[in-house]
C-alpha positions as CSV (number, residue, x, y, z in Angstrom):
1,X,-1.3,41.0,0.9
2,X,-3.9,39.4,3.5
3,X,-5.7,40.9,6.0
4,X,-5.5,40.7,9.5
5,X,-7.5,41.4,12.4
6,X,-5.8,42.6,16.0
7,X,-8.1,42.6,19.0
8,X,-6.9,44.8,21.9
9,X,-8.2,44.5,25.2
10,X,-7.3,47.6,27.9
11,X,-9.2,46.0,31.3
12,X,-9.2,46.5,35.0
13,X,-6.7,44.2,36.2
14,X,-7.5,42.8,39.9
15,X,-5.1,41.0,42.3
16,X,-6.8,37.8,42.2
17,X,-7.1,35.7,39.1
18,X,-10.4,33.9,39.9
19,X,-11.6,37.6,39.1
20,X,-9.5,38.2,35.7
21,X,-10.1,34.9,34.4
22,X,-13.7,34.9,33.9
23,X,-13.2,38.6,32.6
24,X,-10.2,37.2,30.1
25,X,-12.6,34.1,28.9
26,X,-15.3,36.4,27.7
27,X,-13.1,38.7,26.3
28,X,-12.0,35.5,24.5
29,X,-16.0,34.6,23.3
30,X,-17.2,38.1,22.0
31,X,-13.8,38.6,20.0
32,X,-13.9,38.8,16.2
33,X,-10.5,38.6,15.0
34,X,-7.3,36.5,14.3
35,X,-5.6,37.6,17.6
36,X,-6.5,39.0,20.9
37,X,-4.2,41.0,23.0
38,X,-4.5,41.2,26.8
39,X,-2.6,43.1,29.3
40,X,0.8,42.9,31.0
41,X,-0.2,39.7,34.2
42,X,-3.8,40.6,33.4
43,X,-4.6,36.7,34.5
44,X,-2.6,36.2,37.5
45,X,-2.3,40.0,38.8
46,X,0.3,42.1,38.9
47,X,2.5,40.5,41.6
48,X,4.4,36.9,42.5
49,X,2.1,35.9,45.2
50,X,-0.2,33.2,42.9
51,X,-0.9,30.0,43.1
52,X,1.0,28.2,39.9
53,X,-1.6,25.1,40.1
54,X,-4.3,27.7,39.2
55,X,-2.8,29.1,37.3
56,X,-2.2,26.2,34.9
57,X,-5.6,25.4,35.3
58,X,-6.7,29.1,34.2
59,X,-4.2,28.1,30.8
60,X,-6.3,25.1,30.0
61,X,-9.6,26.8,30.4
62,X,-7.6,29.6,27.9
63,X,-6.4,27.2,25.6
64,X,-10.1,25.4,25.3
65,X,-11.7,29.0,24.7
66,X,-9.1,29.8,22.0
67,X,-9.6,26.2,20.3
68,X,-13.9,27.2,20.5
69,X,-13.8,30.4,18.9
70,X,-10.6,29.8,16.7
71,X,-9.0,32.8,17.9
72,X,-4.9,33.0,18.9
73,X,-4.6,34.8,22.4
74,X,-1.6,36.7,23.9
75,X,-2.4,36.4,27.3
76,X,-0.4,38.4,30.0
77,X,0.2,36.2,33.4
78,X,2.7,35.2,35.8
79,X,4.6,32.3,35.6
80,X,6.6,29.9,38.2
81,X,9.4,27.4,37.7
82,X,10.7,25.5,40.8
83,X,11.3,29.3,43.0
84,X,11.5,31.6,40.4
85,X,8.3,33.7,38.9
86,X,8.2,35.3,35.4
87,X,6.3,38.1,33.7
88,X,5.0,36.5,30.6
89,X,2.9,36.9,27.7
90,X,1.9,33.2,26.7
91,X,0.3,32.7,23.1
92,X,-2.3,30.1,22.8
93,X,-3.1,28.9,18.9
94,X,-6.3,29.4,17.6
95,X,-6.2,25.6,17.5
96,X,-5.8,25.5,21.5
97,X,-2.0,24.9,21.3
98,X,1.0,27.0,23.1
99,X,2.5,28.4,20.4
100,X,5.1,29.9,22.9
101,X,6.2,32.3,25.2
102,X,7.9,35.7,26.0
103,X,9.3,36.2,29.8
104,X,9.8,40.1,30.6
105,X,13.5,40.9,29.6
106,X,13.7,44.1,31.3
107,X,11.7,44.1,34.5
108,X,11.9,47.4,36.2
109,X,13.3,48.0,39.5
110,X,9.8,46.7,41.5
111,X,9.5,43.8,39.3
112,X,12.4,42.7,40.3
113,X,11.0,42.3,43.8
114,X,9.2,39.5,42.5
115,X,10.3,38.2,39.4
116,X,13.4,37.3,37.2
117,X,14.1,38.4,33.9
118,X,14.0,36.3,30.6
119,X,16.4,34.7,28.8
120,X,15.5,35.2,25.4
121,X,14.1,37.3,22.5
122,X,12.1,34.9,20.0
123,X,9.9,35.2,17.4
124,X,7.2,33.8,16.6
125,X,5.8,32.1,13.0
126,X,1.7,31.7,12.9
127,X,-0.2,31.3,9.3
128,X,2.1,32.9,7.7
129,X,2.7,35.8,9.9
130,X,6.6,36.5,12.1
131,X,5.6,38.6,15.2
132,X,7.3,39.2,18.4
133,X,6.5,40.4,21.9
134,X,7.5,43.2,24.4
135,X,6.5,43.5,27.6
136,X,6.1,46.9,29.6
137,X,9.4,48.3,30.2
138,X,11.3,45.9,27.6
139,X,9.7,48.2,25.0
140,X,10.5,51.5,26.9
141,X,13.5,51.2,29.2
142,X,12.0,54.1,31.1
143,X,14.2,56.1,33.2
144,X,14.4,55.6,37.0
145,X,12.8,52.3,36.3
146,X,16.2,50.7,36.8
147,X,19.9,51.0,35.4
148,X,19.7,49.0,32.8
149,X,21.4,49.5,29.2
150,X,18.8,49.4,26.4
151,X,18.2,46.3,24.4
152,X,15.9,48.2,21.5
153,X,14.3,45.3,21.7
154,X,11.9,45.8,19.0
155,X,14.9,47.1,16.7
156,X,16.1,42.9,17.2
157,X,13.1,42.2,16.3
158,X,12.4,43.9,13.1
159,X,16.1,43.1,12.3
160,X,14.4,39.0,12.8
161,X,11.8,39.6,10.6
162,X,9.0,40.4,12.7
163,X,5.7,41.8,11.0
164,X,3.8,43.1,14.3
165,X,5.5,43.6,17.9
166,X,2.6,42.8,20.3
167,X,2.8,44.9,23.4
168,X,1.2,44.3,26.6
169,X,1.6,46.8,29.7
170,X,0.2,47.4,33.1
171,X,1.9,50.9,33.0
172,X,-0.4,53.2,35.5
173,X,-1.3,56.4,35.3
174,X,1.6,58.9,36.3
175,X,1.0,61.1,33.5
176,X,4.9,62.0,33.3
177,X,5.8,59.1,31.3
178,X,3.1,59.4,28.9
179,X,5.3,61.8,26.4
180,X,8.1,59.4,26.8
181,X,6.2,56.3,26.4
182,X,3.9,57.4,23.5
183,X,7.0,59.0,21.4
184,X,8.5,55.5,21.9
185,X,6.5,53.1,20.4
186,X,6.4,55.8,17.1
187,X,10.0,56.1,17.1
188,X,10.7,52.3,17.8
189,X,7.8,51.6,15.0
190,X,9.4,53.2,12.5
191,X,12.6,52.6,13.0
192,X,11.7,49.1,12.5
193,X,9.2,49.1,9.8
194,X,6.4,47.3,12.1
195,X,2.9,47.4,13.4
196,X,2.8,47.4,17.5
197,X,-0.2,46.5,18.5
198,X,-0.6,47.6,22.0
199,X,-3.1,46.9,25.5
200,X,-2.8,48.0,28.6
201,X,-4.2,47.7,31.7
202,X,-7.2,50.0,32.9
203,X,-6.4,51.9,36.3
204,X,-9.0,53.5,39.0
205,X,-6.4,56.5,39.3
206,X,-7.1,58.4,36.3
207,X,-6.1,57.9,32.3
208,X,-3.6,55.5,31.5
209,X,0.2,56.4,30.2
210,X,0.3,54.8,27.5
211,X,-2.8,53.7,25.1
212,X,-3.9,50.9,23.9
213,X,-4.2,50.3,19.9
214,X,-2.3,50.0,16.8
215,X,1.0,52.2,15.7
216,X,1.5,52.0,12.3
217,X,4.9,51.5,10.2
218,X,4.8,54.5,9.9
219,X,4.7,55.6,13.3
220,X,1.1,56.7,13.3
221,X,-1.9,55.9,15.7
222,X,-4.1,53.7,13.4
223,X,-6.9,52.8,16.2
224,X,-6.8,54.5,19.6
225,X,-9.1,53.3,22.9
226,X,-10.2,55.9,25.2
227,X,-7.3,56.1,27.7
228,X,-9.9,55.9,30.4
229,X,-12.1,52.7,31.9
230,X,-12.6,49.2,30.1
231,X,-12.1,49.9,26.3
232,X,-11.4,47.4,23.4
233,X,-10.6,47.6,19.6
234,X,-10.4,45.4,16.5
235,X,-8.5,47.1,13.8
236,X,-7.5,45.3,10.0
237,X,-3.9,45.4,9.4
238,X,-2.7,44.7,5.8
239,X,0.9,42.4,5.2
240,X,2.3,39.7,3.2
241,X,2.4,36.3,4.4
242,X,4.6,33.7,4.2
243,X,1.8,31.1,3.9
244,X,5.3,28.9,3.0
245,X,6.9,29.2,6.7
246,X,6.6,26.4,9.1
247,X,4.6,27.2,12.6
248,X,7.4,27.7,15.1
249,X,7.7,29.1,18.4
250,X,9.7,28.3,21.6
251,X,7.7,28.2,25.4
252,X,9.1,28.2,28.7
253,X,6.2,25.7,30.1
């Protein structure tokens, strides 16, 4: 068994990136862990109106950050490819490398306004450890976010091998989905035998619906942030590695 450390970061998330990135880089610096989680778009915003040249500059700056303090980064942003935007969560090594990405799957109703879904679920092999990702609603499927059947995506995922789920969300506030959302990643986590490592985005409205830490196997909170204002954790999680496998992931660049 080996050790490893999950950073969680649940931040106010602005509309303008040249405000989130300088937030995201020093998240980045004062981390002590092997990964650091960031919200659901917590780079670009959450909407489709960003500029992809700064954004691919912003991923550089990442990348260098990640490579300086030997850290692996799930960073939330939006993406654009010739007219069509993504929600993505895009995985920078902690040698500064993409290891590869996850597009939204099950954008809600809204995001569809602005965004496609994915293409496909993948999982991901770093230092010995299979992970996957969920973002937002691909985890929940919440009701009268869209009529869409559900995936269980972290059921495919477990069933792939996957160790830790890493979930990123920019949920809100609306305290009716909190039940549903909370119940959710217990159920889904032990159904499936994995750690979900969880951050959401901070709101100005109130608590948010879903919190950000660490669910356990076993379907039990191991870490917990406030639910309120800028919080962060670092929690130890114990698995078996496969020091064996060979570092894969796919990316949509």
């Amino acid at each position: 068994m080996a050790t490893i450390r999950i950073v969680g970061v649940q931040m106010h998330v602005s509309q303008r990136l040249d405000e989130n990135l300088p937030k995201v880089l020093e998240h980045i610096m004062k981390a002590d862990g092997d990964f650091i989680l960031f919200p659901e778009m917590s780079l670009t915003g959450y909407h489709g109106d960003f500029s992809d040249k700064a954004v691919r500059a912003a991923w550089e700056q990442i990348a260098a950050a990640c490579r300086q303090k030997y850290i692996t980064a799930l960073i939330g942003t939006g993406r654009k490819r010739d007219e069509d935007a993504h929600i993505q969560t895009r995985i920078y090594s902690d040698e500064g490398e993409l290891l590869g990405t996850h597009e939204k799957l099950v954008p809600t109703k809204s995001d569809r306004e602005f965004c496609k879904p994915g293409e496909k679920l993948r999982i991901f092999h770093h230092r010995g450890l299979m992970f996957g990702c969920t973002i937002g609603n691909d985890l929940w499927v919440t009701p009268g976010c869209g009529p869409y059947p559900d995936p269980r995506l972290a059921y495919q995922l477990g069933q792939k091998g996957a160790q830790v789920i890493f979930h990123s969300a920019h949920s809100g506030a609306s305290a009716i989905h909190r039940t549903y959302h909370e119940s959710n990643l217990q159920l889904r986590a032990l159904e499936s035998r994995v750690y979900i490592a969880t951050a959401n985005a901070a709101t100005q409205e109130g608590p948010v619906n879903c919190p950000t830490g660490v669910m356990s196997p076993e379907g039990e909170w191991l870490v917990q942030c406030p639910l309120e204002g800028e919080q962060t954790y670092a929690h130890d999680i114990e698995v078996e590695l496969d020091m064996g496998a060979q570092e894969e992931g796919e990316a949509v660049m």
